[in-house]
BADREN-238768 format. One line per field, with one value per residue (C-alpha): chain; residue number from 1; x, y, z; residue in one letter. Coordinates in pm, 1 decimal. Layout:
! BADREN-238768
chain: A;...
resi: NUM;...
x: X;...
y: Y;...
z: Z;...
resn: A;...
END
This chain:
! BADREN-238768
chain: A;A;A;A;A;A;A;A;A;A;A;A;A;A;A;A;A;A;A;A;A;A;A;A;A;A;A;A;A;A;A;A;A;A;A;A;A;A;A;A;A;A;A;A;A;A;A;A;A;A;A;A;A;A;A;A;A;A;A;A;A;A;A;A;A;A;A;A;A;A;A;A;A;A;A;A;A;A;A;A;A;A;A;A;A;A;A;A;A;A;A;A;A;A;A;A;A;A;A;A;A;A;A;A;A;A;A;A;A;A;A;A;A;A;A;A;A;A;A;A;A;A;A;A;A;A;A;A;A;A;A;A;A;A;A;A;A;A;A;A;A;A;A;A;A;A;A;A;A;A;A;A;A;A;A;A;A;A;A;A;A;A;A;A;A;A;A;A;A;A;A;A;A;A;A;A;A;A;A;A;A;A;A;A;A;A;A;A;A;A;A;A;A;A;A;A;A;A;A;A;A;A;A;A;A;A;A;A;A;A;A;A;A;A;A;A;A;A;A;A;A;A;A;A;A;A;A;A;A;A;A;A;A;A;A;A;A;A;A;A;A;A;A;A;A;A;A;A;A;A;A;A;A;A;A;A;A;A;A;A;A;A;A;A;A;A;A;A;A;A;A;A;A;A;A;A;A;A;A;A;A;A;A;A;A;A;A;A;A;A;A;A;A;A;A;A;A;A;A;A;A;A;A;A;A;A;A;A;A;A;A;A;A;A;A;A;A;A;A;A;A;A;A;A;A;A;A;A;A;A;A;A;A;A;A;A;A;A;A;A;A;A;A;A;A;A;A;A;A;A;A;A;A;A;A;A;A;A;A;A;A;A;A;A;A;A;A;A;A;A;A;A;A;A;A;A;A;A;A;A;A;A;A;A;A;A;A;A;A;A;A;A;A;A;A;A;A;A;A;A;A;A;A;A;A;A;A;A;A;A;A;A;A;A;A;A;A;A;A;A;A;A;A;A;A;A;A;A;A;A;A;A;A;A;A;A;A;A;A;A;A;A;A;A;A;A;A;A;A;A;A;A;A;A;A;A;A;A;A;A;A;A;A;A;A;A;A;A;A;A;A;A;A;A;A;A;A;A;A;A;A;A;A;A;A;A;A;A;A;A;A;A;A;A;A;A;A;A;A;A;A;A;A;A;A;A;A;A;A;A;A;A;A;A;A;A;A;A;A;A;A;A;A;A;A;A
resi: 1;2;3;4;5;6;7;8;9;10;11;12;13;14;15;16;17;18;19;20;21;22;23;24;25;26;27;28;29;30;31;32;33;34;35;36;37;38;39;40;41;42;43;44;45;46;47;48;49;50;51;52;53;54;55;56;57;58;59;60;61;62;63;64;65;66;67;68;69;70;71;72;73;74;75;76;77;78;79;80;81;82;83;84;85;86;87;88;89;90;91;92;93;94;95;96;97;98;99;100;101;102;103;104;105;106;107;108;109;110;111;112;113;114;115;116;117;118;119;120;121;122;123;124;125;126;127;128;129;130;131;132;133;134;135;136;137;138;139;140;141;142;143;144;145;146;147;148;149;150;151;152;153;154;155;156;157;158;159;160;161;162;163;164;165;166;167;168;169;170;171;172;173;174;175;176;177;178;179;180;181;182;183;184;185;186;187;188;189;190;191;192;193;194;195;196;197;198;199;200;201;202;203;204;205;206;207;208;209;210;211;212;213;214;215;216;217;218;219;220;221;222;223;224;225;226;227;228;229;230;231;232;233;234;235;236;237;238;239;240;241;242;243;244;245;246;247;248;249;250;251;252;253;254;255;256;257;258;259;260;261;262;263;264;265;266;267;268;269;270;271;272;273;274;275;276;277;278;279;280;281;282;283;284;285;286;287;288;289;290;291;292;293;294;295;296;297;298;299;300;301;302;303;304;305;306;307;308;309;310;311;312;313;314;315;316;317;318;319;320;321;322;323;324;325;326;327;328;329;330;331;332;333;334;335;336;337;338;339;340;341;342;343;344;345;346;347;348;349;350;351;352;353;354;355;356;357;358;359;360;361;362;363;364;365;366;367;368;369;370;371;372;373;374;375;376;377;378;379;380;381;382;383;384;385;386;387;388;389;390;391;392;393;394;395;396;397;398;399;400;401;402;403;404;405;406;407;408;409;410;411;412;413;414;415;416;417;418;419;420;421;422;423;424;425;426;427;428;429;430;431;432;433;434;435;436;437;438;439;440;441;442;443;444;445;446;447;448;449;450;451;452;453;454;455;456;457;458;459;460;461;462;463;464;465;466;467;468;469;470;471;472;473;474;475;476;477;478;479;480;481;482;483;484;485;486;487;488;489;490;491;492;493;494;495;496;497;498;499;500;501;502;503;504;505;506;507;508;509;510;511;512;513;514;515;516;517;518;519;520;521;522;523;524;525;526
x: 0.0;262.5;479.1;193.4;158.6;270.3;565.2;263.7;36.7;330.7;404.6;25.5;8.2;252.1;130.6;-201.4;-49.1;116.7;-194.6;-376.3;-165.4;-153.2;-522.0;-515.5;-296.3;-502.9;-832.0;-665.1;-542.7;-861.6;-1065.0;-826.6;-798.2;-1177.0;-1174.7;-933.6;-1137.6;-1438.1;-1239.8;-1101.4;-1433.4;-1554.3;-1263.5;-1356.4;-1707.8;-1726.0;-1363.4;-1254.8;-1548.1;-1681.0;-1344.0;-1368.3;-1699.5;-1570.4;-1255.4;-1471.5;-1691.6;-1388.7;-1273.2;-1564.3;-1637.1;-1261.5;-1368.6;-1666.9;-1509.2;-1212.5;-1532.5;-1712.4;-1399.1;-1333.7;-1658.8;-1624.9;-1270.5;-1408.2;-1304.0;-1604.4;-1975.2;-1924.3;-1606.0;-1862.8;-2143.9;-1896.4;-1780.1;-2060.8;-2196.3;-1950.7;-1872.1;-2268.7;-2210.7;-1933.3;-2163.7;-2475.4;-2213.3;-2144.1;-2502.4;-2509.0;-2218.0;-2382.0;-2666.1;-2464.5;-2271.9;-2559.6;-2651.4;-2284.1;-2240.7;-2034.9;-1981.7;-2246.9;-1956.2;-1872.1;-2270.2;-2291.1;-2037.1;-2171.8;-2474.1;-2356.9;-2186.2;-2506.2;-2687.4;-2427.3;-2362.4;-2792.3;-2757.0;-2459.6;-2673.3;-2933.1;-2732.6;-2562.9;-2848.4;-2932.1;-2591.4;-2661.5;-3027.6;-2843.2;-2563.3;-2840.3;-3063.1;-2733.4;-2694.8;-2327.2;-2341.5;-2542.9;-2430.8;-2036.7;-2121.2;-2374.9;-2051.0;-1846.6;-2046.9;-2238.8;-2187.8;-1851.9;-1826.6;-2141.3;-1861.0;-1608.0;-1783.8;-1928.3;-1544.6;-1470.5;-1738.9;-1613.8;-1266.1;-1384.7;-1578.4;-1254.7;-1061.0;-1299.1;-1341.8;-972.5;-927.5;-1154.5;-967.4;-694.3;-829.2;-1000.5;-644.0;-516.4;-768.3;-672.7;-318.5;-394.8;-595.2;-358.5;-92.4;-338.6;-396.2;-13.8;63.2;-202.5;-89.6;261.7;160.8;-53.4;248.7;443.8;194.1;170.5;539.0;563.8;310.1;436.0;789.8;718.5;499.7;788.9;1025.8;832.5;741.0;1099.2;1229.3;947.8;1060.6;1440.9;1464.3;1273.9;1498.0;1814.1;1654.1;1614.6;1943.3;2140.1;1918.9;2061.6;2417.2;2436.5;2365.5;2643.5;2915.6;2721.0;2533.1;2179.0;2075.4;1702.9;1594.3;1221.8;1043.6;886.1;495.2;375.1;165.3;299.8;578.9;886.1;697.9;662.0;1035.4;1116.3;891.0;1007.0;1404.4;1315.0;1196.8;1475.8;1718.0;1511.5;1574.7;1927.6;1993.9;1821.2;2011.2;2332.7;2249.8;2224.7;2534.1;2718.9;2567.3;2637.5;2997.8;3066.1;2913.3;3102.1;3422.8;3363.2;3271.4;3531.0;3794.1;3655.9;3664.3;4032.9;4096.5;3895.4;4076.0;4410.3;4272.8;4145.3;4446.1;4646.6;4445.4;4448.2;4858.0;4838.2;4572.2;4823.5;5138.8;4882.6;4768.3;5130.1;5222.4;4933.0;4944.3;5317.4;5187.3;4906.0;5187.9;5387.4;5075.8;5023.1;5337.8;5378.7;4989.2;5063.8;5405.0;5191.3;4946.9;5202.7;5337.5;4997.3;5005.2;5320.5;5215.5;4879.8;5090.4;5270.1;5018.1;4835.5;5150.6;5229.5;4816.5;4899.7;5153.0;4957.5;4716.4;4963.8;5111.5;4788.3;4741.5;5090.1;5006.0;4654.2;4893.7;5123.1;4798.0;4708.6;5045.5;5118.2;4743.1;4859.4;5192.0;5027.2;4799.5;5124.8;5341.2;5235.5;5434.3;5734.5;5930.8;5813.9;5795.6;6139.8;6160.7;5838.8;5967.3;6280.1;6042.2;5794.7;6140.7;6198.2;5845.6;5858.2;6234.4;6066.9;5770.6;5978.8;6197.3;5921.5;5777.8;6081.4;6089.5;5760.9;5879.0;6154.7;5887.2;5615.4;5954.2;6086.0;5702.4;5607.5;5943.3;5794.6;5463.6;5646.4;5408.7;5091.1;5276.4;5494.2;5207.8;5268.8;5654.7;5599.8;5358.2;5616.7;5924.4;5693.4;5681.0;5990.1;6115.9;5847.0;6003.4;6313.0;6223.5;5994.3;6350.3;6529.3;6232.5;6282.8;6628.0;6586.2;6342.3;6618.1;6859.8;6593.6;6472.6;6697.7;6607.9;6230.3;6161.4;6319.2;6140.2;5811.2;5639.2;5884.4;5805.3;5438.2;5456.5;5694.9;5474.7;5171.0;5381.4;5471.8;5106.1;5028.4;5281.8;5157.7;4811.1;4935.0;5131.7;4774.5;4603.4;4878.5;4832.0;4472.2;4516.5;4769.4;4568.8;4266.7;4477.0;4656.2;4263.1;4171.4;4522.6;4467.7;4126.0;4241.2;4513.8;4292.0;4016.7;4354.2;4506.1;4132.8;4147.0;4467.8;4425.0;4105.2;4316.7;4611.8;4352.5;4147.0;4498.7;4580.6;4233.4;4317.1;4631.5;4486.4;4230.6;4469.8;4666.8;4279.5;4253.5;4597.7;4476.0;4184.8;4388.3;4598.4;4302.6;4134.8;4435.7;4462.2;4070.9;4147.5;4433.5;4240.5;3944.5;4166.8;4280.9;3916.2;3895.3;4143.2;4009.0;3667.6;3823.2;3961.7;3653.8;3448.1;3698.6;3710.8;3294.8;3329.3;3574.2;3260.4;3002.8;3188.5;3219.1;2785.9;2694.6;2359.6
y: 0.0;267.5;155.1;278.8;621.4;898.3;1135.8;1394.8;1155.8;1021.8;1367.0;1429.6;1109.1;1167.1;1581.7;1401.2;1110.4;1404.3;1625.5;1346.9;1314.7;1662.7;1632.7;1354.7;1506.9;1825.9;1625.5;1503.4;1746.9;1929.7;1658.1;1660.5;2040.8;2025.5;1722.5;1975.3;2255.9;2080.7;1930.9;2282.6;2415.9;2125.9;2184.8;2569.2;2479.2;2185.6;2235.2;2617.6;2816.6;2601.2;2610.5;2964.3;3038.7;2837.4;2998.2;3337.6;3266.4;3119.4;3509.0;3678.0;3473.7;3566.8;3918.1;3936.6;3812.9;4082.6;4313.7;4182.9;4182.3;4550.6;4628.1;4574.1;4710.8;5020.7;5350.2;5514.4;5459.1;5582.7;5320.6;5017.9;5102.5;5127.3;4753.9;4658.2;4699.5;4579.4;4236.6;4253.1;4250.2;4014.2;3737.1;3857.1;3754.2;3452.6;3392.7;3495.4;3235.6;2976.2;2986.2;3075.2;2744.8;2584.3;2558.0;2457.6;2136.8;1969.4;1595.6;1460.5;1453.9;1828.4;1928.2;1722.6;1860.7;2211.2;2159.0;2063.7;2424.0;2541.8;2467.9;2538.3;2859.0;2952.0;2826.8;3077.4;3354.6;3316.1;3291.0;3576.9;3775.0;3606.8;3757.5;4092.5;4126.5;4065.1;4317.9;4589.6;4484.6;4573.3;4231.4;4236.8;3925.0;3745.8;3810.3;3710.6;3443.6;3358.5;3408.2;3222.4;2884.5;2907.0;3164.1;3091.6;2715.5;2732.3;2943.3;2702.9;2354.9;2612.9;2675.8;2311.4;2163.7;2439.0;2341.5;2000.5;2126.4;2305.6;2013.0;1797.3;2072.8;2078.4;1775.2;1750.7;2030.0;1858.9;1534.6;1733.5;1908.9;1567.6;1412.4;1750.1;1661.9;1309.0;1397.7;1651.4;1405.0;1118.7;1383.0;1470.7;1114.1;1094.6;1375.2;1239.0;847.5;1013.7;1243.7;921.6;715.7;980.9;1028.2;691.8;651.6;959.7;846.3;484.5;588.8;833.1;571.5;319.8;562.4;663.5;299.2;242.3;551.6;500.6;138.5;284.6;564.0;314.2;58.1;379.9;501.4;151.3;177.7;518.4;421.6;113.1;375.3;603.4;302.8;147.0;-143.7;-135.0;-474.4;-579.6;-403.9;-499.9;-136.9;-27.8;-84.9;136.0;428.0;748.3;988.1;731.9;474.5;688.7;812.0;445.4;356.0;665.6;551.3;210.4;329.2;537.3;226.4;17.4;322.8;368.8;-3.2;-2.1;278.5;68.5;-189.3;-0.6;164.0;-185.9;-296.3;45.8;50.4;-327.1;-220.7;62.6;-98.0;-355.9;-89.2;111.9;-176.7;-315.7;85.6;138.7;-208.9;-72.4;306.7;135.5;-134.0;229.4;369.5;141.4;139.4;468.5;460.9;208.1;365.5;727.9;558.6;397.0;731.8;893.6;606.3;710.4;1061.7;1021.9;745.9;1032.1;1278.5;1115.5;1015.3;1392.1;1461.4;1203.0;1323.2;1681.2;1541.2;1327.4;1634.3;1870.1;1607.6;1525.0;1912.9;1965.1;1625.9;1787.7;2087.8;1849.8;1659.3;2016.4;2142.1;1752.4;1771.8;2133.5;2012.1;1702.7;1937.8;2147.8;1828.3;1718.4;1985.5;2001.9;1616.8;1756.7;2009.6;1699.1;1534.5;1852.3;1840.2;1541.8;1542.7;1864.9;1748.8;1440.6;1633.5;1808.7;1522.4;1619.5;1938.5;1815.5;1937.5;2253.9;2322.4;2160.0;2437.9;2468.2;2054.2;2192.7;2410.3;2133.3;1894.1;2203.6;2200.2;1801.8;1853.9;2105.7;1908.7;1581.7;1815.4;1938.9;1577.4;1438.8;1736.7;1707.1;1308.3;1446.2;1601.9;1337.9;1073.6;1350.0;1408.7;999.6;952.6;1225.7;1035.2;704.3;386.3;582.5;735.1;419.9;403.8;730.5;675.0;405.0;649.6;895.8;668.7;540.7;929.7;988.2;714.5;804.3;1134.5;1053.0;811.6;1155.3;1354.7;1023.2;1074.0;1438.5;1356.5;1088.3;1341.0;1586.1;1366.1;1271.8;1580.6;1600.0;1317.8;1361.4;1403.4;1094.6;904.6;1047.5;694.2;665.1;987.8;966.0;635.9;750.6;1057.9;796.4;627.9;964.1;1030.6;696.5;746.2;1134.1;959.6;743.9;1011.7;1233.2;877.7;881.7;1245.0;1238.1;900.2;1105.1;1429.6;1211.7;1003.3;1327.1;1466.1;1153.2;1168.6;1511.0;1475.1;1182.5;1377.8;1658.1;1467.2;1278.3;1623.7;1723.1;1415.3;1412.3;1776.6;1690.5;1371.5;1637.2;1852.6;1524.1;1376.5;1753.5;1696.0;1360.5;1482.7;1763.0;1529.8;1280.7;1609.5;1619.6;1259.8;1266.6;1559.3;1392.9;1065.9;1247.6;1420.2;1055.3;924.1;1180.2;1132.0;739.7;842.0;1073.0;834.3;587.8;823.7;864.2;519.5;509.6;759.1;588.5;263.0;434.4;628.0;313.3;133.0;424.0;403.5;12.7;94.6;351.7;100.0;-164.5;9.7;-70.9;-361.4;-467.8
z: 0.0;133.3;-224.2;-443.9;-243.6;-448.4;-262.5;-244.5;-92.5;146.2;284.0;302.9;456.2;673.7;777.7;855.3;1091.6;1285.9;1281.0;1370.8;1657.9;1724.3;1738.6;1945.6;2209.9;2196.3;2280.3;2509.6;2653.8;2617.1;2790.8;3047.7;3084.2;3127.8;3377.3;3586.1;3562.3;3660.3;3989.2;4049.2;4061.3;4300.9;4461.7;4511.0;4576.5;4789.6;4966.3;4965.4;4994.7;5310.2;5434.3;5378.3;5552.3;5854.0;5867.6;5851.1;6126.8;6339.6;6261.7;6300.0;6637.3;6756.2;6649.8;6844.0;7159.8;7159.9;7060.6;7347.9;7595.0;7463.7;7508.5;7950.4;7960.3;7765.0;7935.7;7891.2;7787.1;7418.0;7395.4;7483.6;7311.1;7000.2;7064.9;7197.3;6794.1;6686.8;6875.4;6750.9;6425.3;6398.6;6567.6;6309.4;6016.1;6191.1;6141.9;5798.2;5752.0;5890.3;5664.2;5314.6;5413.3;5485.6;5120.3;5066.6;4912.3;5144.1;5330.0;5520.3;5832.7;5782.1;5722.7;6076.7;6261.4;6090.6;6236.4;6600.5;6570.0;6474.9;6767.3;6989.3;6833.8;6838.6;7203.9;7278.9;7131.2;7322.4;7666.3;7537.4;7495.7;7870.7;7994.7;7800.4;7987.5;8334.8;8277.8;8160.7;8439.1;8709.2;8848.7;8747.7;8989.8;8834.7;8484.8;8611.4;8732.1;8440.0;8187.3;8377.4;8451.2;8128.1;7870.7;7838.1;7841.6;7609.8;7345.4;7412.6;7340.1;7000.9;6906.6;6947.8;6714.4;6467.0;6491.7;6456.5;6133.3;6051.0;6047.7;5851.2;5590.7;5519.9;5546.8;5303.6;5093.8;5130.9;4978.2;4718.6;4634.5;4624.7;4405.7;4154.8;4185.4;4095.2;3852.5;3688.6;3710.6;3532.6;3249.5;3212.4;3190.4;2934.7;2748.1;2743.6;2669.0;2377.6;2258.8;2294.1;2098.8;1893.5;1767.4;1712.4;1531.4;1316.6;1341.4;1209.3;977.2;824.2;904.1;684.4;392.4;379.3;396.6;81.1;-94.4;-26.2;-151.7;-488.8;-507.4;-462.6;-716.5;-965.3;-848.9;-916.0;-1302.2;-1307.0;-1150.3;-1418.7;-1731.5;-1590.9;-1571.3;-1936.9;-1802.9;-2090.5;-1933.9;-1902.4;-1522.3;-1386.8;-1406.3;-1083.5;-1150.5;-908.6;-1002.3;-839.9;-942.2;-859.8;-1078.1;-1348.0;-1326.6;-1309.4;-1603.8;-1791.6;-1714.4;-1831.9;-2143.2;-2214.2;-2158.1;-2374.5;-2641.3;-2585.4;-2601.1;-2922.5;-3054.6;-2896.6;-3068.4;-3396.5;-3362.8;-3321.8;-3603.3;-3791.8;-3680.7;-3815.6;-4133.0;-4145.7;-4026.3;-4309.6;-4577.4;-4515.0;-4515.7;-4843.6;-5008.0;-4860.0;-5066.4;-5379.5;-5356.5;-5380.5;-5674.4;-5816.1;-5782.9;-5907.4;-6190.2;-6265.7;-6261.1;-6538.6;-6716.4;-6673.3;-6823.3;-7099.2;-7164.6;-7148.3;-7450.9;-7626.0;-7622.3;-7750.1;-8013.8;-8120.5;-8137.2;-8336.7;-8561.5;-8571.4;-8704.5;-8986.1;-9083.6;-9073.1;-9312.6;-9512.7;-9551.2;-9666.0;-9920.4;-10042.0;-10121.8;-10270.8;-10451.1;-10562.1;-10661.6;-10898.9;-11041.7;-11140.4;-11332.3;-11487.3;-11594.5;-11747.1;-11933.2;-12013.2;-12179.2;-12356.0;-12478.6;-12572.8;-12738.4;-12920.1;-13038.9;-13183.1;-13340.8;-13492.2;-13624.7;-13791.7;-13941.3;-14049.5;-14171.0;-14386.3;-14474.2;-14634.6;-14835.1;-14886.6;-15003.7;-15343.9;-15315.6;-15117.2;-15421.9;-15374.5;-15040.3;-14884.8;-14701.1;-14548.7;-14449.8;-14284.2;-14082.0;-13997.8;-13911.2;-13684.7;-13524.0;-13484.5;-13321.7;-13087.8;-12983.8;-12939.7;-12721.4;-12554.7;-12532.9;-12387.6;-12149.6;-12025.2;-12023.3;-11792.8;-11564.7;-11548.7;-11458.5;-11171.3;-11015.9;-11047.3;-10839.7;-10556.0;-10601.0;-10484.9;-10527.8;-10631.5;-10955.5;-11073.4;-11337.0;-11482.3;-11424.1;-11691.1;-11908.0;-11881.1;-11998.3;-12318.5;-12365.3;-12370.1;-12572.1;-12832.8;-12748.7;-12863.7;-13128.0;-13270.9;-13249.1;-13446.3;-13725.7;-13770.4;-13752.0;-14048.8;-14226.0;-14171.7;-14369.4;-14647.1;-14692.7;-14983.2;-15144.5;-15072.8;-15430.3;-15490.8;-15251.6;-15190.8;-15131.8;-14841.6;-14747.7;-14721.6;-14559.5;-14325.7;-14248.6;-14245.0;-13937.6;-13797.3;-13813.8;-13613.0;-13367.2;-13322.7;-13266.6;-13029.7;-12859.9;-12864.9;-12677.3;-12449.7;-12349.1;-12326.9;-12104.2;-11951.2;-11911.8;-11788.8;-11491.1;-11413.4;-11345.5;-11163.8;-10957.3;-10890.6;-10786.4;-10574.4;-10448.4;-10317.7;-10156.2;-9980.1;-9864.2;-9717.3;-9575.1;-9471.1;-9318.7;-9130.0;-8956.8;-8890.1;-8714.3;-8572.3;-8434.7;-8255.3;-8115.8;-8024.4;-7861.3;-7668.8;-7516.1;-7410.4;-7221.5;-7052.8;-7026.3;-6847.8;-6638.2;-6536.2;-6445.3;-6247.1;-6053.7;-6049.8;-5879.5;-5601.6;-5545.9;-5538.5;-5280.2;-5053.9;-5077.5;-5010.3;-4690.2;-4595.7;-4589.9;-4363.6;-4125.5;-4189.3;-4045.6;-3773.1;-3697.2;-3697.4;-3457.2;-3216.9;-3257.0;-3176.7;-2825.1;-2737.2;-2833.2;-2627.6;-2273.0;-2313.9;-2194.4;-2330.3
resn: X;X;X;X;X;X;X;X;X;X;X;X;X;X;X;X;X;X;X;X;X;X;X;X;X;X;X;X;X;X;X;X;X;X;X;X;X;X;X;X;X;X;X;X;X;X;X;X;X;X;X;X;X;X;X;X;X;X;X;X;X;X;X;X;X;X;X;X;X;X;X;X;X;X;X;X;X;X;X;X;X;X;X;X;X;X;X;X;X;X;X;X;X;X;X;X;X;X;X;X;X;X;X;X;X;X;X;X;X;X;X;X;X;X;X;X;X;X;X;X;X;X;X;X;X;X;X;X;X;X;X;X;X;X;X;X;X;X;X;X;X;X;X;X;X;X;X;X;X;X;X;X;X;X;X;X;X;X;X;X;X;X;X;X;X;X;X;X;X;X;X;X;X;X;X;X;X;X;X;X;X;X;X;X;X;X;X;X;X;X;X;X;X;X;X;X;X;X;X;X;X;X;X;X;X;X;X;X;X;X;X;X;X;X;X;X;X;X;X;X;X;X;X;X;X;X;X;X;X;X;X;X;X;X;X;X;X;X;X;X;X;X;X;X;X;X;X;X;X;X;X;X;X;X;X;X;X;X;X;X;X;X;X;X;X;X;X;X;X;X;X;X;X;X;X;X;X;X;X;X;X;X;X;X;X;X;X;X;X;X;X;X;X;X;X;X;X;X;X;X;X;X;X;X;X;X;X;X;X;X;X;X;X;X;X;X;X;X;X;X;X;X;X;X;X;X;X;X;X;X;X;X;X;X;X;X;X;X;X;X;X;X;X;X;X;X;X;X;X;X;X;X;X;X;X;X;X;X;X;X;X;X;X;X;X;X;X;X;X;X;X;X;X;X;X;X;X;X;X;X;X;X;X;X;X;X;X;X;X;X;X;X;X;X;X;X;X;X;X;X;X;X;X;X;X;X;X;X;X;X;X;X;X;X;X;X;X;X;X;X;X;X;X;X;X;X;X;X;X;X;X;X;X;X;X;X;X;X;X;X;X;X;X;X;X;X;X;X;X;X;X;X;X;X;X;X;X;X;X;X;X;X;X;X;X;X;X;X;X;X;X;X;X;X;X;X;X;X;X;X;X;X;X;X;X;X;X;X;X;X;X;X;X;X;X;X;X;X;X;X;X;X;X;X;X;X;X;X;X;X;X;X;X;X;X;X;X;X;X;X;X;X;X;X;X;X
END
């Protein structure tokens, strides 16, 4: 019961065990207080105030005798009258007394012995008044000898049953004060048991809440103790429903979360250990890699450099080779046209044979234009040879075109030559003449086929030859290209590799990290 108590409800608990016992003790005293007060006043009324009234009329009897006695030693008449009244009045109160304690409530011993002092005391009186009638009357006699033998004993044996009634009166004061005493002492003690009782009922009733409470607050302080030194174990929660319950509850909860988030950690930090091992293994594959794949590049960049160079050669040779072929096809076409000349010619000269006499001269000039054109011919033979041997492999064709050329070239000059030595004997020997013009007509023909052949491979070539320099030229400028990206590619190895070193690095501290998480993770035990 007291371990489900909240801490309010064990201090209010505890506030209303000592109110209760402040409560208690107050009744107590209260009811004690009022017991006292009530035997005080019985006391007062039953003890004091008859022990008063007799002690008054013992006075006022003493009183009235030293009245009386002053009264007969008085020096003169005004003296006695005056104590004379007053012994008088002294024994009237007496009276008075006698009746207020009458109504007294007192013991049936003192109310006896009260009223044996009454009727001694009425029977004084009236011998008094006896006594008083004999003095007045003169028989001072008589009334000594009345006072002696009766008033006066009849006083005395008064005097003694009031003593008597004295003495019972305080001794029943003194009973009565006893009784209070008693009684006093009875409600101290009862007080004090009560405040006994009281405190430790309060104190055991603390004691015990604070034995409940403590042993919660150590069981939540060992939870609490554990989490400080790492222990995440499985604890029993406190099921109680006040504020350490909830704490306790609350705690337990946040264990059960921590150890959870322990747990995933450990789990993380293996993963991570692992990862981080297996990336630090990849990083150094990578950069190992990309060192191979840098030198590969290096050897290729070199490779395309060099392929630039011999292109951008190649390139300007296909030009200058272009450049050649253009001047071999103009002279192709002059020649072409010089044989279309010779066909003319020899076409005139053998309508012309006819007048060979006659015109010997206008021979030696067309032996003169022959020479010249086989010059030419064998010139232009000259050329083709000199431009086919700059062409290398591709012009060994027209190297062979070019030395049929030339040795029709030269067998042309021979002809003139021969014409040159028969001109003279033309006329003699026209037959020979025309036929031999007839053959110089042929080969002129066959010198025109050859040109135009010439003229129309020399096109081809040329055309050949440009589309190769364009091509050439767009592989010089695709192999710079080439180069240029390589310099990137070789850039970009080189930032590769220091990314696969510092990731290689951050592997590192990774792996470190995650061991450094493990040693945390490890000082938990859950």
């Amino acid at each position: 019961m007291l371990r489900s108590l909240s801490i309010r409800g064990g201090l209010l608990a505890s506030a209303g065990v000592a109110l209760g016992v402040a409560v208690a003790i107050g009744a107590v005293g209260v009811v004690e207080t009022s017991n006292t007060a009530t035997k005080a006043e019985a006391i007062h009324q039953e003890a004091l105030l008859p022990l008063s009234a007799v002690k008054d009329m013992q006075q006022l009897i003493w009183h009235g005798r030293w009245a009386s006695l002053s009264n007969l030693t008085a020096s003169d008449a005004e003296k006695a009258k005056a104590y004379g009244a007053e012994s008088a009045t002294n024994y009237e109160a007496v009276t008075t007394r006698l009746n207020e304690y009458s109504t007294m409530p007192v013991t049936d011993a003192e109310r006896a012995a009260m009223a044996t002092f009454a009727t001694d005391w009425a029977n004084y009186m009236e011998l008094r008044k006896q006594s008083s009638a004999l003095k007045n009357d003169g028989k001072i006699a008589e009334w000594e000898a009345f006072r002696s033998s009766t008033l006066n004993p009849a006083l005395a044996k008064a005097l003694e049953n009031l003593d008597k009634a004295i003495a019972l009166t305080q001794e029943h004061a003194t009973s009565a004060a006893t009784a209070a005493q008693d009684a006093a002492s009875s409600a101290r003690l009862a007080i004090v048991l009560v405040l006994i009782a009281g405190v430790l009922l309060a104190a055991g009733f603390a004691l015990a809440m604070s034995r409940v409470q403590a042993r919660r607050l150590r069981e939540l302080q060992d939870v609490v103790t554990a989490l400080a030194d790492g222990d995440l174990s499985e604890r029993e929660a406190d099921t109680s429903s006040n504020e350490i319950g909830e704490m306790s509850r609350s705690v337990h909860t946040a264990v059960t979360k921590m150890r959870g988030t322990v747990q995933t950690l450990a789990a993380a930090s293996r993963e991570l250990s692992e990862r981080s091992t297996a990336l630090q293994g990849t990083s150094r594959d990578l950069a190992g890699g990309v060192d191979r794949a840098s030198d590969r590049v290096g050897q290729i960049d070199s490779a395309a450099g060099e392929v630039s160079d011999g292109v951008q050669a190649v390139a300007g040779g296909a030009e200058e080779m272009g450049a050649a072929i253009r001047e071999i096809s103009m002279s192709a076409a002059e020649a072409a046209q010089v044989a279309a000349n010779a066909v003319q010619s020899a076409a005139e000269a053998r309508q012309l044979m006819a007048k060979l006499d006659s015109s010997s001269v206008e021979i030696s000039n067309v032996v003169s234009v022959i020479t010249a054109i086989a010059e030419q011919t064998n010139l232009l033979a000259l050329n083709a040879t000199i431009e086919a041997a700059r062409a290398g492999e591709s012009g060994k064709g027209f190297a062979v075109v070019a030395g049929e050329v030339k040795d029709l070239a030269q067998e042309t000059a021979k002809a003139t030559e021969e014409i040159g030595r028969r001109t003279e004997v033309i006329q003699h020997d026209t037959r020979a003449a025309v036929e031999a013009i007839s053959g110089i007509g042929a080969v002129i023909e066959k010198i025109n086929d050859y040109q135009n052949t010439i003229a129309s491979a020399v096109e081809e070539q040329s055309a050949t030859t440009q589309s190769m320099t364009a091509d050439l030229n767009r592989a010089a400028g695709g192999t710079t290209r080439i180069s240029g990206q390589l310099a990137e590619v070789v850039g970009v190895t080189a930032d590769t590799k220091r990314a696969a070193q510092s990731a290689e690095q951050t592997a590192g501290d990774l792996a470190g990290l995650s061991t450094r998480l493990r040693e945390l993770i490890d000082s938990f035990r859950y």
